[in-house]
Steps between C-alpha positions, in 0.01 A plus 500: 500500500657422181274195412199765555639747324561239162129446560395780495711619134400136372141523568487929429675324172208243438256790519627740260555214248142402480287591232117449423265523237536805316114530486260648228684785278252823569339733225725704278569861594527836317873661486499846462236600254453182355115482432422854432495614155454813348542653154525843324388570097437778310225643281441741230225697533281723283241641586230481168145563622579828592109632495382317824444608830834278621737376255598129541738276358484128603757227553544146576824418705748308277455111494598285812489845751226393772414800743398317810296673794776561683689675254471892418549662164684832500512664157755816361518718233778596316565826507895584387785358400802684671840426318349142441366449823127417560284731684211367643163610668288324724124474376234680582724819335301828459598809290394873536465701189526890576147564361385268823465175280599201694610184319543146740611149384411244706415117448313199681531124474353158492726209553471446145576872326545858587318795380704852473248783498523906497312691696471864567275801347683586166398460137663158451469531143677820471809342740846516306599168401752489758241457744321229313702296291768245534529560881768216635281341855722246670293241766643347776317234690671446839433266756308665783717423761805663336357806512560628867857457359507730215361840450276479165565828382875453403480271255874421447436311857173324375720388214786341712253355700330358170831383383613346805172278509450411169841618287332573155476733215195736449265348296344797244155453387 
């Protein structure tokens, strides 16, 4: 019984010893996020051709940001600045005057630029400034498959999401 039971360890040894080839290394994965960029930048925007049926303003994204298919552009407008903190509003953002005027800003894209636009039935031309020039619009282009993970109109979360993937400043244009 005890020559079996050396055999046994010796040849339960020999098996757990043995080794073969390690074989062909396989394709490199993704950790985390790895692989998904995004980006956020800022514009600002006047609006100068006041005396057509929409006012646009057109711009190219910055250098080196490619908008693929997959991705979605969300834009904001700012709107206050609260003891130095940001305040932000999703776009399409529509205003009612009390004489029944309504003003909207809204925007479209191309995976090259963006156009911001205003909409609405007011007198463009006789719009306050404030309505028209040097309005702050920050983009965000987010990988689509982040967003069922983050609600679009808080931007504060589109930003950590932003600077979690891709950790860099706000490029102004």
């Amino acid at each position: 019984m005890k020559k079996l039971f050396s055999l046994l360890a010796l040849f339960s040894l020999v098996l757990i010893s043995c080794e073969g080839d390690p074989g062909p290394p396989g394709p490199p994965g993704q950790d985390g996020l790895d692989g998904l960029i995004g980006t956020v930048f800022e514009y600002e925007v006047t609006f100068r051709e006041l005396n057509t049926d929409v006012p646009v303003e057109l711009f190219d994204f910055p250098g080196g940001v490619e908008v693929f298919d997959s991705d979605v552009v969300l834009a904001y407008v700012l709107i206050d600045v609260i003891e130095g903190v940001d305040v932000w509003e999703p776009l399409p953002r529509t205003l009612y005057f009390n004489d029944g005027g309504i003003l909207s800003y809204g925007f479209n894209y191309t995976a090259f630029d963006i156009q911001f636009f205003l909409d609405g039935n007011v007198n463009y031309p006789t719009l306050d400034v404030s309505y028209t020039d040097n309005l702050i619009m920050r983009v965000a282009v987010v990988p689509a498959e982040l967003l069922g993970e983050i609600d679009i109109n808080d931007f504060s979360k589109v930003m950590s999401v932003a600077k979690m993937i891709n950790n860099q400043d706000i490029v102004i244009e």
